[in-house]
Every structure is written in C-alpha cells, then in structure tokens.
C-alpha positions, 0 to 999 in steps of 0.5 A: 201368676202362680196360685202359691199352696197354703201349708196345711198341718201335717197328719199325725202319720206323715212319713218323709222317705229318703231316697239317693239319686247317684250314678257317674259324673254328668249322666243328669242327677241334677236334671231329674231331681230339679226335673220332679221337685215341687219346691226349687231344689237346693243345688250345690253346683259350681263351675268346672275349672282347670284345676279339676280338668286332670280328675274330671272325665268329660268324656262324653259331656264334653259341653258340661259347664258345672258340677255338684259338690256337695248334694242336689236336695228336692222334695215330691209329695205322693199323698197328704201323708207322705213325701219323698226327700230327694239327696242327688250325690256328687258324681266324682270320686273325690267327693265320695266321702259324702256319699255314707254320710247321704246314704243314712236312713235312707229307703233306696236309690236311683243309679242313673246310667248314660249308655254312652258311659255305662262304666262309670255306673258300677261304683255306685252300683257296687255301693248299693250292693255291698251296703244292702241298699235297693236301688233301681238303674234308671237309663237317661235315653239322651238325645242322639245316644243310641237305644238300648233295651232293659235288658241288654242294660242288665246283662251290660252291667251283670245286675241281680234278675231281681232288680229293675232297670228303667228307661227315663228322660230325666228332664222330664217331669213324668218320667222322672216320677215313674223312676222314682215310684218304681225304686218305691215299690222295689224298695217295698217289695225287698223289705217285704222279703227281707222279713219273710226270708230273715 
C-alpha cells in the first residue's frame, strides 16, 4: 500500500509557479502534464466524435480517441517552498479563447512538438511570441517517428537562437521533468535580461 504524505504547513515564503503546456492537437499535453503531477491530474477529456471530425485534424494520430476541451491541471513540488502548477491548453482552434484566460500570471510555457506535424506547433509559438511569454519547444521523440536533432527543430520552426529546444518523452516522468526545469531556468534567465536591458 502507497504510504499517503501528511500535509505539512506551507513556509511563509512558498511560491506557486504557473506554467502553460500548449502545442497543436494530440502531440501529448495531456500525457506529460499526468506523466510528472505528484497529484492525479484534473483532465477535462472527452471522446472525439463525428460532429467534431470536419475541424478535428487526425492526421497523424489517426488512433486518438479523446480530446481536451477545456485544460489538463497537475501539480510538482521543486522545494518545500516552491511548487509548479501546471495548466495543458486544448489544442484545437475552437478552444482557444481559453487560452488568454490560462495564459494570466503565468511564468512560461512549454510548446510541445510532433516532428511529424511540426506545423501545427507556430500558432502556439507565435502566442507565446507576440505576448512576451518565454516558452521553450520540447520535442515528444514519439515511437516509430524519425529523430530530428535540436537544431534542425529550431531552423524547422525559425526560432530566436535564444530559445531552447529539448528533446523528451513526455510519458516519462524524468524527462518531463527535465522539460519543465529547463522552461524554469530560461523563464529566469529572460527576466534577469529584461531588468538589466529594460
């Protein structure tokens, strides 16, 4: 049996991070924010049906079943005193109004890519841009899918040399958690130069 962990009261300086995890439809949000939660993750996921067929794109995940439509939400604790709050985006079109209200006060996001789609990466790349969110690309390296280096992924998508592309399985815990720590040091690392160019 599972040992269950008591709450202890919160330091006075706990911090709670908000981060986004967005990218084009079934490229794995859902996966990688249930793959690193330490709670079980809320998850607004409904069956596809035939109604949605005409906007819902299966290319490439032609084996997908269900979608989010509204947000994933889990939850990782770095330190004692400070935890990431994690919000996956519906990847459609039609529910992107969600995406300003999800987007408020939050520290960055994690764009996630399908190599096999890499197209349907630029709208969320481009929210991020034009709102002055950092983000990073983390690459889902999905079974069978044909290995693109870092690189080749930024020149793919014409990204700013500044930001990070990662590789990651997003079904696993470690990786999804090395995704998650490099948005953190990048989300850091632009603040910092923010305040020192103005």
């Amino acid at each position: 049996m599972d040992s269950v962990r008591s709450e202890s009261p919160r330091p006075e300086a706990f911090m709670a991070l908000k981060i986004l995890v967005a990218g084009g439809f079934g490229v794995g949000k859902t996966t990688l924010v249930g793959s690193v939660s330490e709670i079980r993750p809320l998850s607004t996921e409904e069956r596809l049906t035939e109604a949605g067929r005409p906007v819902d794109r299966l290319d490439g995940v032609q084996h997908k079943t269900t979608t989010t439509v509204a947000m994933d939400f889990g939850r990782i604790t770095i330190h004692d005193d400070l935890a990431l709050y994690l919000f996956g985006t519906p990847g459609q079109d039609r529910f992107w109004f969600l995406w300003d209200e999800l987007a408020q006060g939050a520290l960055g996001a994690v764009v996630l890519a399908d190599t096999r789609r890499l197209a349907d990466s630029f709208p969320a790349i481009d929210y991020f841009e034009h709102r002055a969110i950092p983000f990073v690309v983390a690459v889902n390296c999905f079974d069978g899918a044909r290995t693109h280096c870092a690189d080749e992924v930024k020149d793919a998508l014409d990204l700013d040399p500044t930001t990070p592309v990662l590789l990651c399985d997003a079904r696993d815990r470690g990786s999804s958690k090395h995704v998650l720590i490099g948005l953190v040091e990048h989300a850091a690392a632009s603040y910092e130069a923010r305040l020192v160019h103005g």
